[in-house]
N, CA, C and O atoms as CSV, one atom per row, in Angstrom:
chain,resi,resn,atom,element,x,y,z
A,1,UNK,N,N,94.230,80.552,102.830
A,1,UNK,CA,C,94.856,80.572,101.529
A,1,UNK,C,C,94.747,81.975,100.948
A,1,UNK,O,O,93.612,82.340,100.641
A,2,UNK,N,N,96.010,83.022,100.705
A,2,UNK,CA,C,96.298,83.592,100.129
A,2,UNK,C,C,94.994,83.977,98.824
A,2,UNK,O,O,94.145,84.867,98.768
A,3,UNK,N,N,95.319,82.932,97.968
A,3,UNK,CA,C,94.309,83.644,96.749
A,3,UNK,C,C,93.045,83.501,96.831
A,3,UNK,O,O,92.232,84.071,96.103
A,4,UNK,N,N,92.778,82.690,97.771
A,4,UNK,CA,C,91.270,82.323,98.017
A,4,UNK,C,C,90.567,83.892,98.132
A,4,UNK,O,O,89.663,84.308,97.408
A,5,UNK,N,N,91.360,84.774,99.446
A,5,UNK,CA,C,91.484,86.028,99.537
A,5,UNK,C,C,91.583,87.080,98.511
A,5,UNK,O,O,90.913,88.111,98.464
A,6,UNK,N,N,92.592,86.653,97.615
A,6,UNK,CA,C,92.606,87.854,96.923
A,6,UNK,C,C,91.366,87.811,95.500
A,6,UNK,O,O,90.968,88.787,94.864
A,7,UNK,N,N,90.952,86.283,95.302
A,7,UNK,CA,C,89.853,86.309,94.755
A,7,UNK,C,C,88.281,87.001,95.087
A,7,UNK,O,O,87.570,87.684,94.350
A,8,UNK,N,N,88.084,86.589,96.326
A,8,UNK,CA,C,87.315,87.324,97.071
A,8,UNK,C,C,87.102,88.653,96.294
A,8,UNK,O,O,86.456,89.061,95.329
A,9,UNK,N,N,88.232,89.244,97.481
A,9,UNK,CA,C,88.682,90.913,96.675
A,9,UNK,C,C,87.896,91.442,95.029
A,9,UNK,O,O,87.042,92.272,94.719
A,10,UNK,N,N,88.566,90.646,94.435
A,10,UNK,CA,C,88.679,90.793,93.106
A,10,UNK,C,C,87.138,90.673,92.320
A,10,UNK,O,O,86.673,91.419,91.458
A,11,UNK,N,N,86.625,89.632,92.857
A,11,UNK,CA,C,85.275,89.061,92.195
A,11,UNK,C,C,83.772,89.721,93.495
A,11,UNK,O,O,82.724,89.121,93.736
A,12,UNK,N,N,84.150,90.843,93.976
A,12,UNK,CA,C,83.311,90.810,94.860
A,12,UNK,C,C,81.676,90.972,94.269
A,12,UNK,O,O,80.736,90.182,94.351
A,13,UNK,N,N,81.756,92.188,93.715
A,13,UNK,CA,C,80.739,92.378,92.524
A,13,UNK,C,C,79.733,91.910,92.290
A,13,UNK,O,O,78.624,92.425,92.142
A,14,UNK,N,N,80.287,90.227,92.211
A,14,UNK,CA,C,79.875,88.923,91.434
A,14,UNK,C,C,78.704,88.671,92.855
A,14,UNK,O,O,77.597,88.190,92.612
A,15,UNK,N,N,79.006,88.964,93.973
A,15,UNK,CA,C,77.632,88.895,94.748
A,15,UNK,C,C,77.467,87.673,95.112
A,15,UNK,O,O,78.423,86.899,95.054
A,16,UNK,N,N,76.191,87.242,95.572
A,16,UNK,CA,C,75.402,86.224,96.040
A,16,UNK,C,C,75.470,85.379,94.540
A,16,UNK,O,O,75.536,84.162,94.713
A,17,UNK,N,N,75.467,85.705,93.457
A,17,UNK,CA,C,75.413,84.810,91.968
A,17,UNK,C,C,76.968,83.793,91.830
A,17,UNK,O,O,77.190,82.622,91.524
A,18,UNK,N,N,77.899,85.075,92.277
A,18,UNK,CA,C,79.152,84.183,91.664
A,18,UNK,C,C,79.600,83.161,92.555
A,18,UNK,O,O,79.224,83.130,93.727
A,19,UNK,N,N,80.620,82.070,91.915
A,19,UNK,CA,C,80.794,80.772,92.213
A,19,UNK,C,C,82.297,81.149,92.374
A,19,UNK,O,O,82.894,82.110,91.891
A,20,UNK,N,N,82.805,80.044,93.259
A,20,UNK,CA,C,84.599,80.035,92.509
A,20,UNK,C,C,84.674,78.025,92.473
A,20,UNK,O,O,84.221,77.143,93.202
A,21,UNK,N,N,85.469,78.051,91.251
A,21,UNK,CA,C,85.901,76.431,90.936
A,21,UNK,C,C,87.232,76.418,91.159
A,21,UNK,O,O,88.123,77.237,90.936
A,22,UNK,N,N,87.204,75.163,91.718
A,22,UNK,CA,C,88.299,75.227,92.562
A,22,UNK,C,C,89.146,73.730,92.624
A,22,UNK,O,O,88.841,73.123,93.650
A,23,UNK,N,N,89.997,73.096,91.890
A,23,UNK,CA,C,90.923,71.627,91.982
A,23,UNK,C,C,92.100,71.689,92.959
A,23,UNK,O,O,93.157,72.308,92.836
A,24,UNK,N,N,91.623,70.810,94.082
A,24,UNK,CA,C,92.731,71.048,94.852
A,24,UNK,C,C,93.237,69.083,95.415
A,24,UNK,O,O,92.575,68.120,95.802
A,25,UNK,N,N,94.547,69.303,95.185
A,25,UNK,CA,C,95.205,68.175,96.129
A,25,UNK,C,C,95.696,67.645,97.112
A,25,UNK,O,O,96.927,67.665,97.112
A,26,UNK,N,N,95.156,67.106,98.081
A,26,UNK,CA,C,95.667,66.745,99.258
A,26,UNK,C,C,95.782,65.868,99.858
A,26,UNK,O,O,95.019,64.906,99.776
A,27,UNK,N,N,97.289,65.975,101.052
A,27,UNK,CA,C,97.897,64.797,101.301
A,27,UNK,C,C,97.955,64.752,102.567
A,27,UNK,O,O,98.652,63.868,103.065
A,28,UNK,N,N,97.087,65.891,103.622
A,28,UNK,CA,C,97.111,65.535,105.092
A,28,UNK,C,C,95.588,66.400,105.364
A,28,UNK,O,O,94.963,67.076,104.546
A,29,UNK,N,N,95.328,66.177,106.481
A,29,UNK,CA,C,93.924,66.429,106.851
A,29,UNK,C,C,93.995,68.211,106.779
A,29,UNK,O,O,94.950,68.979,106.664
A,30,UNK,N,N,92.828,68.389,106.879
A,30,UNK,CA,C,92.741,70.529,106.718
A,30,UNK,C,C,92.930,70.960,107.860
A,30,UNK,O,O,92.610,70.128,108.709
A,31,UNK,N,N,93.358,72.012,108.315
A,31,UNK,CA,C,93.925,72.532,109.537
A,31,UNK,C,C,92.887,73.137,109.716
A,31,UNK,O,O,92.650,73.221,110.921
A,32,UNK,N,N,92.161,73.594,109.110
A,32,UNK,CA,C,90.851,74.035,110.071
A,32,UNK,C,C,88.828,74.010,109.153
A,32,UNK,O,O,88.553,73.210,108.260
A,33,UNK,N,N,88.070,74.783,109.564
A,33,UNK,CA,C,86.971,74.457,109.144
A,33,UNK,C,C,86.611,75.617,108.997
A,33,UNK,O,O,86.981,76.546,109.714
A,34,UNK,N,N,85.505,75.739,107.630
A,34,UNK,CA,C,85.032,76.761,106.814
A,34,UNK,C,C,83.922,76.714,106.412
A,34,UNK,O,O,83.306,75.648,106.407
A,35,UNK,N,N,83.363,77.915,105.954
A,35,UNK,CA,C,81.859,77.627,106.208
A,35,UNK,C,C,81.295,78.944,105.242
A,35,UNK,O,O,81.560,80.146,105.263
A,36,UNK,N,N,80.298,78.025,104.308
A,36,UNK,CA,C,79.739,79.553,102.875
A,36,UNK,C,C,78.495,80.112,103.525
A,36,UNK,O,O,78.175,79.247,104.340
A,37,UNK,N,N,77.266,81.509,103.622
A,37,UNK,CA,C,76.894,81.895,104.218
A,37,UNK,C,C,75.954,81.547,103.183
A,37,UNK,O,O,74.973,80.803,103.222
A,38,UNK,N,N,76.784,82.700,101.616
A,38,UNK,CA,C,75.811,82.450,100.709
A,38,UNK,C,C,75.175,81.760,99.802
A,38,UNK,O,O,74.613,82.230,98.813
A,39,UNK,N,N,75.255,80.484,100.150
A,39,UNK,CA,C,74.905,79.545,99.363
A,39,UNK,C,C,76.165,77.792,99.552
A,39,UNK,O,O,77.175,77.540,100.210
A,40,UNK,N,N,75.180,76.905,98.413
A,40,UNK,CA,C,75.744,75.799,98.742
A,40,UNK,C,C,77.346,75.576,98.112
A,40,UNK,O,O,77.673,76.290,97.164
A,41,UNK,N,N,78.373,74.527,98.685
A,41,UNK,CA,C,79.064,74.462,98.592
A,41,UNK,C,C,78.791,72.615,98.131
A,41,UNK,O,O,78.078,71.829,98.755
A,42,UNK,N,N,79.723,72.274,96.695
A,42,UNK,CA,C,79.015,70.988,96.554
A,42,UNK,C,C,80.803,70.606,95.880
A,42,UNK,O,O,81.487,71.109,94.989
A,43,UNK,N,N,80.989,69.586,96.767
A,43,UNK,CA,C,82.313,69.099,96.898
A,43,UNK,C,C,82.782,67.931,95.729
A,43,UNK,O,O,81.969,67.080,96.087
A,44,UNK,N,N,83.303,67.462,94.911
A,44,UNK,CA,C,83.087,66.165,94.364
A,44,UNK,C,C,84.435,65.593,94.252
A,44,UNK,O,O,85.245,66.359,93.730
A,45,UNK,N,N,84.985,64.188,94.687
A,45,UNK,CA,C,86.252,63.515,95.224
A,45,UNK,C,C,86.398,63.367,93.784
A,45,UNK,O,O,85.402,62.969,93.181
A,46,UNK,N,N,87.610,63.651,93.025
A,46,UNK,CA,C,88.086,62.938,91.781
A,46,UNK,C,C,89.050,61.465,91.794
A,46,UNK,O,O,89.160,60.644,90.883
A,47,UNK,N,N,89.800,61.450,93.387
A,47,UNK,CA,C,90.516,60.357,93.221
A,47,UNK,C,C,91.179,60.422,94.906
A,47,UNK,O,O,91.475,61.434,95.543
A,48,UNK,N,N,91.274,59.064,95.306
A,48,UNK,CA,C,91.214,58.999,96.773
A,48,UNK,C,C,90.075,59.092,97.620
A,48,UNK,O,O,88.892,59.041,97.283
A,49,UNK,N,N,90.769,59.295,99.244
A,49,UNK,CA,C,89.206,58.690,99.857
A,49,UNK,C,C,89.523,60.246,100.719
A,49,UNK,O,O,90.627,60.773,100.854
A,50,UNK,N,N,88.064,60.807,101.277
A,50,UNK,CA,C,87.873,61.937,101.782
A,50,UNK,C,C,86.683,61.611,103.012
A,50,UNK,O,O,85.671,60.913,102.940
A,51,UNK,N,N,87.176,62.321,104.029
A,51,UNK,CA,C,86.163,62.195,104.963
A,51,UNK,C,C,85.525,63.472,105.363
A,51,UNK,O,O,85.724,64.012,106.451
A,52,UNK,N,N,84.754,63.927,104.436
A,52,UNK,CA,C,83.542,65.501,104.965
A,52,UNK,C,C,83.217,65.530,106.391
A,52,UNK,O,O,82.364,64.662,106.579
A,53,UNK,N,N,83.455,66.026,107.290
A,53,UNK,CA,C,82.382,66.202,108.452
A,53,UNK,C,C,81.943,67.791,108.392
A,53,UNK,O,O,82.562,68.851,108.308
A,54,UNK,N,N,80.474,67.386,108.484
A,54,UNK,CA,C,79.989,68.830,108.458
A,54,UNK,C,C,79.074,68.818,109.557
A,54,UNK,O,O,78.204,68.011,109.885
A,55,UNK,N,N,79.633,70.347,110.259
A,55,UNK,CA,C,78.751,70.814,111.918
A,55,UNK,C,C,77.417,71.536,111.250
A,55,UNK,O,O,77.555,72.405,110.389
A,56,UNK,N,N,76.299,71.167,111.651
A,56,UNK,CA,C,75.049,71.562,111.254
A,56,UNK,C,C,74.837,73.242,111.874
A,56,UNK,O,O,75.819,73.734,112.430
A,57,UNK,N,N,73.980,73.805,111.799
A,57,UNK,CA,C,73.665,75.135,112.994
A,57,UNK,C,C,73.121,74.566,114.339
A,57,UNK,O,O,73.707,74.745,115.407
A,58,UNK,N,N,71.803,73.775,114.194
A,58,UNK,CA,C,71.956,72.895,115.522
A,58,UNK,C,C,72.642,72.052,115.959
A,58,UNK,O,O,72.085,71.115,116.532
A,59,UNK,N,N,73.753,72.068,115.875
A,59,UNK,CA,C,74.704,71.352,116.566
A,59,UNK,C,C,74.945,69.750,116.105
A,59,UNK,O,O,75.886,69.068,116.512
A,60,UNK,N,N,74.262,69.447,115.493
A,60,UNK,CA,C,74.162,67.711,114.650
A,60,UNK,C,C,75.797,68.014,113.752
A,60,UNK,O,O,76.362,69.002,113.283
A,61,UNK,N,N,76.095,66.524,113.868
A,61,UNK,CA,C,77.691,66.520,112.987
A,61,UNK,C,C,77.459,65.284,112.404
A,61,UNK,O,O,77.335,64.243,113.049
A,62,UNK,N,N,77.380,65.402,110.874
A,62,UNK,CA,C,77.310,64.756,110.063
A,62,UNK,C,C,78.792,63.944,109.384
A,62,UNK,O,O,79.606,64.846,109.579
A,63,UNK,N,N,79.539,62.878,108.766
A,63,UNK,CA,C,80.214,62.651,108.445
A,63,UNK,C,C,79.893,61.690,106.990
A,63,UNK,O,O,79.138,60.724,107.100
A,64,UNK,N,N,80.406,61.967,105.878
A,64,UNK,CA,C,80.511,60.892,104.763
A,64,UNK,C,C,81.741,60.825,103.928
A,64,UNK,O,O,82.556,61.687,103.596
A,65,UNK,N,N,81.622,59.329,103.642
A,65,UNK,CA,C,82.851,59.104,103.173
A,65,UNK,C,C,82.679,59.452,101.806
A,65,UNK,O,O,81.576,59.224,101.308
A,66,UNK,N,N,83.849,60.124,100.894
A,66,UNK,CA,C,83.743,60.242,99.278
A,66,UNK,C,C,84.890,59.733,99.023
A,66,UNK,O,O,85.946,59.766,99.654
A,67,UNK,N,N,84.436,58.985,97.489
A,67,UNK,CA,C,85.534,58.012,96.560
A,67,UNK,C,C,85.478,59.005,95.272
A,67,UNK,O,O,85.051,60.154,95.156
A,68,UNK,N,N,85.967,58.273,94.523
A,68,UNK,CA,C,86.246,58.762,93.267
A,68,UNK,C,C,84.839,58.897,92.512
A,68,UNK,O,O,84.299,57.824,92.243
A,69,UNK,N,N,84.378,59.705,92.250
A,69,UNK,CA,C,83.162,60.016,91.386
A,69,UNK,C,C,81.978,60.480,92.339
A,69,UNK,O,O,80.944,60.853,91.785
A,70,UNK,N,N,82.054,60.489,93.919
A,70,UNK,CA,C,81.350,60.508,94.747
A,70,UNK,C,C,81.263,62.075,95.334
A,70,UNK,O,O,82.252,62.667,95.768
A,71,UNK,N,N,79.992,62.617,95.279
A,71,UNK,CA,C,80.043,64.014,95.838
A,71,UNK,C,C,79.660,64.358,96.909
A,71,UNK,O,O,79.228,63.310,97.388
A,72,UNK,N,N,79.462,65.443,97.922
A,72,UNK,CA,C,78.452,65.997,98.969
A,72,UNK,C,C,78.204,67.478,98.286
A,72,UNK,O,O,78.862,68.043,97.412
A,73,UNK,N,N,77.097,67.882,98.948
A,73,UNK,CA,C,77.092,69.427,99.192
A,73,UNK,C,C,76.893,69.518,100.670
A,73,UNK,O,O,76.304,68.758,101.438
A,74,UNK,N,N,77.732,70.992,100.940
A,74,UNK,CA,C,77.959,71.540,102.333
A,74,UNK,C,C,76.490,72.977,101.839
A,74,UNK,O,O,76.795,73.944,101.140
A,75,UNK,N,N,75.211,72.794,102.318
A,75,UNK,CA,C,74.731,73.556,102.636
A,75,UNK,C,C,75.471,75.149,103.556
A,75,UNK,O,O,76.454,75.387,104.259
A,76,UNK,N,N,74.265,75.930,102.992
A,76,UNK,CA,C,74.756,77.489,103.910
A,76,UNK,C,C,74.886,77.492,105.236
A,76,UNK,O,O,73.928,77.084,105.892
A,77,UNK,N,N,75.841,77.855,105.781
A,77,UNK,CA,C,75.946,77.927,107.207
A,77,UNK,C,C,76.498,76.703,108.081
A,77,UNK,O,O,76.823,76.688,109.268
A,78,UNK,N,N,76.503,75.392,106.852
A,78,UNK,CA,C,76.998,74.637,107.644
A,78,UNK,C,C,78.383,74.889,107.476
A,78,UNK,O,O,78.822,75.303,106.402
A,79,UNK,N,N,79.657,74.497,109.220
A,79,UNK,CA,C,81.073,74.427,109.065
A,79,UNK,C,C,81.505,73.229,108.674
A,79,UNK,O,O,80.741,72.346,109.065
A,80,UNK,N,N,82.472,72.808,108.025
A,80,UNK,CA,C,82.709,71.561,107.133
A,80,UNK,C,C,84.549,71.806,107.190
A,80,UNK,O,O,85.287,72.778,107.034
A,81,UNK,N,N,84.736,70.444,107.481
A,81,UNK,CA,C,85.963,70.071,107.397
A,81,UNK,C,C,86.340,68.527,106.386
A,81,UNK,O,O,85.483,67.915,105.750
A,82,UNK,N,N,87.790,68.157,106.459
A,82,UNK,CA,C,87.888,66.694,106.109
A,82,UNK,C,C,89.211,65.962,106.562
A,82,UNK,O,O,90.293,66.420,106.931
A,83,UNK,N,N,88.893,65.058,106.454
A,83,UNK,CA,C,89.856,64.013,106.730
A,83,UNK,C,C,90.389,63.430,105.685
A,83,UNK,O,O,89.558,63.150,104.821
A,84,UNK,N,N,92.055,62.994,105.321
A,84,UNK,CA,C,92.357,62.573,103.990
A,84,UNK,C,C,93.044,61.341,104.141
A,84,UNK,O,O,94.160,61.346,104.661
A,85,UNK,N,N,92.516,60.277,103.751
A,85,UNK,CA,C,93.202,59.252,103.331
A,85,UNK,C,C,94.139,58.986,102.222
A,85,UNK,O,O,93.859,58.720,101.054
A,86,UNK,N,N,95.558,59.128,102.904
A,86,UNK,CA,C,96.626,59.205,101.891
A,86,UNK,C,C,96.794,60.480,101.209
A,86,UNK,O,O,97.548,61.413,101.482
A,87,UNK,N,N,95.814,60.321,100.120
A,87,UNK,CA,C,95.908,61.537,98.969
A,87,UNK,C,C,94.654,61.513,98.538
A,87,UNK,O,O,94.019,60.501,98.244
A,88,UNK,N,N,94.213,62.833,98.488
A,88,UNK,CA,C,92.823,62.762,97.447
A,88,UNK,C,C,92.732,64.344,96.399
A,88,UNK,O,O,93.206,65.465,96.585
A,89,UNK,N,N,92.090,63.897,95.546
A,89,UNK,CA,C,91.865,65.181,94.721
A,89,UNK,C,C,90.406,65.551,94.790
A,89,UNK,O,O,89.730,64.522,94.809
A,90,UNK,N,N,89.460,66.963,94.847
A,90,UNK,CA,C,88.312,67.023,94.705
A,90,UNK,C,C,88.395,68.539,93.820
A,90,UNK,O,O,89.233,69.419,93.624
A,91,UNK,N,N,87.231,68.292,93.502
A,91,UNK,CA,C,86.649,69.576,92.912
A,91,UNK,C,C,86.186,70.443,93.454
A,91,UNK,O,O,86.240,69.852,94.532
A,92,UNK,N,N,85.507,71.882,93.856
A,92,UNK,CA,C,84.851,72.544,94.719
A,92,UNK,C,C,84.045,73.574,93.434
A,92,UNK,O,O,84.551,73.419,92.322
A,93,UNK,N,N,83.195,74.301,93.483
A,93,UNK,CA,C,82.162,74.545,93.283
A,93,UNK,C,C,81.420,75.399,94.890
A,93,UNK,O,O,80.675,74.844,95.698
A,94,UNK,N,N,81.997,77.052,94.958
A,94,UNK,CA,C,81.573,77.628,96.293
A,94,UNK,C,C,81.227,78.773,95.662
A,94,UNK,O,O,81.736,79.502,94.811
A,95,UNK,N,N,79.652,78.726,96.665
A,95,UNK,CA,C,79.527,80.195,96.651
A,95,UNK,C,C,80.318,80.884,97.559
A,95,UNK,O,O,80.095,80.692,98.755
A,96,UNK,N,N,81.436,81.855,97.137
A,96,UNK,CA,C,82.078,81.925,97.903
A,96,UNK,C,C,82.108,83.214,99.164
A,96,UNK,O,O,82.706,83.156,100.239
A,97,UNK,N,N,81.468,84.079,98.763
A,97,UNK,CA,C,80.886,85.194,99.230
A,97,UNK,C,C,80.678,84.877,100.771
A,97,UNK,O,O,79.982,83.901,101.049
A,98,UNK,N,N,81.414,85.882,102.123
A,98,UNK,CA,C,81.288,85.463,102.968
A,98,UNK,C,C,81.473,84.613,104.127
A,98,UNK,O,O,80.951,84.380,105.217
A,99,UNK,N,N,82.719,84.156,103.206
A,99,UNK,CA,C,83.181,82.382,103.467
A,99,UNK,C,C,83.993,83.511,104.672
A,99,UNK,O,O,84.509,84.628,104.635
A,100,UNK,N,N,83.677,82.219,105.914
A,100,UNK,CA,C,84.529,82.228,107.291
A,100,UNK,C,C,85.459,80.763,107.767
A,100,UNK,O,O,85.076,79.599,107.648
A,101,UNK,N,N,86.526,81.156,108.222
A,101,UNK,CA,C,87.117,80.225,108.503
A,101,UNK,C,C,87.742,80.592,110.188
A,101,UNK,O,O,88.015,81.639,110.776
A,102,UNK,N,N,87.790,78.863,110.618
A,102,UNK,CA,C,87.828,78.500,112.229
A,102,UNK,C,C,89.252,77.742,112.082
A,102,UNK,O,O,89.758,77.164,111.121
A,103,UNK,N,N,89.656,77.942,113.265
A,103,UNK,CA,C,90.988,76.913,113.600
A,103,UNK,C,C,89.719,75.162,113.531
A,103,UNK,O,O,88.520,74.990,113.309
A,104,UNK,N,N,90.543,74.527,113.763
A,104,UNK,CA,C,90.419,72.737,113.897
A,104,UNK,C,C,90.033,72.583,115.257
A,104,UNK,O,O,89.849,71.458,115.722
């Protein structure tokens, strides 16, 4: 994503402290998986069903389901993807500093 990038850019400064908030909607699964270095990433479903899977550093792959009011956090270093049932909306809350992204 484009501005995800140019935020980056923009807010670099902001360091290991700054956050980016983030409302996003979606209606098919994520094309690939991403992952914060500096800190936690704490997800929260506003409406619809979401399936988190997050790849640990040792290799463990975690999966939970989120509903409406239901959150995770993606710890540092872990890669995290999702699965979307139908449509869902969530919130994000990233440290974003660092953030890498993988094909699917």
């Amino acid at each position: 994503m484009r501005w995800y990038m140019d935020y980056g850019a923009r807010h670099s400064a902001d360091g290991a402290e700054g956050r980016l908030v983030s409302l996003f909607t979606f209606t098919e699964d994520w094309a690939g998986w991403e992952m914060h270095p500096a800190g936690d990433e704490v997800v929260v479903c506003l409406t619809g069903t979401m399936v988190l899977t997050q790849e640990f550093p040792d290799g463990r792959i975690e999966q939970v389901t989120l509903g409406p009011g239901e959150y995770a956090v993606n710890p540092p270093g872990v890669w995290h993807t999702a699965d979307i049932e139908g449509e869902a909306s969530a919130l994000f809350i990233t440290a974003g500093m660092g953030t890498q992204n993988r094909p699917r």
